[in-house]
C-alpha positions, 0 to 999 in steps of 0.5 A, spaced: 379 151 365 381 146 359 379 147 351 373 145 349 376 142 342 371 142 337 370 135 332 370 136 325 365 134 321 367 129 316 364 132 310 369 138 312 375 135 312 379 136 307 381 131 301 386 126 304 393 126 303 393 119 298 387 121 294 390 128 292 397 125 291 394 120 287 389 125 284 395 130 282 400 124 279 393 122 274 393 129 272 401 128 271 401 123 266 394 125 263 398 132 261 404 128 259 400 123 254 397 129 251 405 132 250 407 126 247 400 126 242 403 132 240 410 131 239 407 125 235 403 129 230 409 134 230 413 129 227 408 124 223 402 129 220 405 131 213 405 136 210 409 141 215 406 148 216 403 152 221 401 147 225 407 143 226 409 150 229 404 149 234 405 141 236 412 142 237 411 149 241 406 145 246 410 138 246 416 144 248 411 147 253 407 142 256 412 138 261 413 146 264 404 145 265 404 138 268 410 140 274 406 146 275 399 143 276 401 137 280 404 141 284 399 146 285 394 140 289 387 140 288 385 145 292 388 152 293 382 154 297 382 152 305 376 149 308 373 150 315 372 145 320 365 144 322 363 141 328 358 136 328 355 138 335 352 144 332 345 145 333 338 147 329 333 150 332 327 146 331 320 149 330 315 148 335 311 142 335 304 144 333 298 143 337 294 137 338 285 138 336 282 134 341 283 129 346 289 124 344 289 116 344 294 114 349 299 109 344 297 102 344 302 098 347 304 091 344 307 087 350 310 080 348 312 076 355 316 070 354 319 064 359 320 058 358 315 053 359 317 046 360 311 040 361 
């Protein structure tokens, strides 16, 4: 007997390779921007006090954040497939009072009339 392979759903598919490359380099260089924000206003904010300490301490430390984060993915949690093919039971259909009116069919006869 051969398996019956089940179809996932779209909606159950997890994210595609490219968009989570793309989502994790944005991720990158957004913390790298912050790093070099930081080691700016280590550099430039005057006069020099505790704050610099901390700008430089996160300028030291967030490149060691970016490489984790990028290449923690997206999405740490699997997802199950679905099947499409699933079905939902539905209720059944309520009684009708009375006699009921047959529909009215509209019929359109076409051919070609040539006089």
């Amino acid at each position: 007997m051969k398996n019956a392979r089940e179809v996932p759903a779209v909606t159950s598919l997890p994210q595609s390779p490219r968009d989570e490359s793309d989502h994790r380099v944005r991720r990158y260089a957004l913390t790298m921007s912050i790093r070099i924000v930081c080691f700016g206003l280590m550099v430039l904010v005057q006069p020099y006090g505790w704050y610099t300490w901390v700008f430089g301490i996160s300028a030291a430390v967030l490149p060691y954040i970016a490489v984790v984060f990028a290449n923690a993915g997206s999405d740490s949690t699997e997802t199950a497939a679905e099947s499409p093919r699933r079905e939902l039971d539905a209720p059944a259909p309520a009684p009708l009072d009375g006699p009921t009116a047959p529909p009215q069919v509209i019929t359109i006869h076409e051919g070609r009339r040539d006089r």
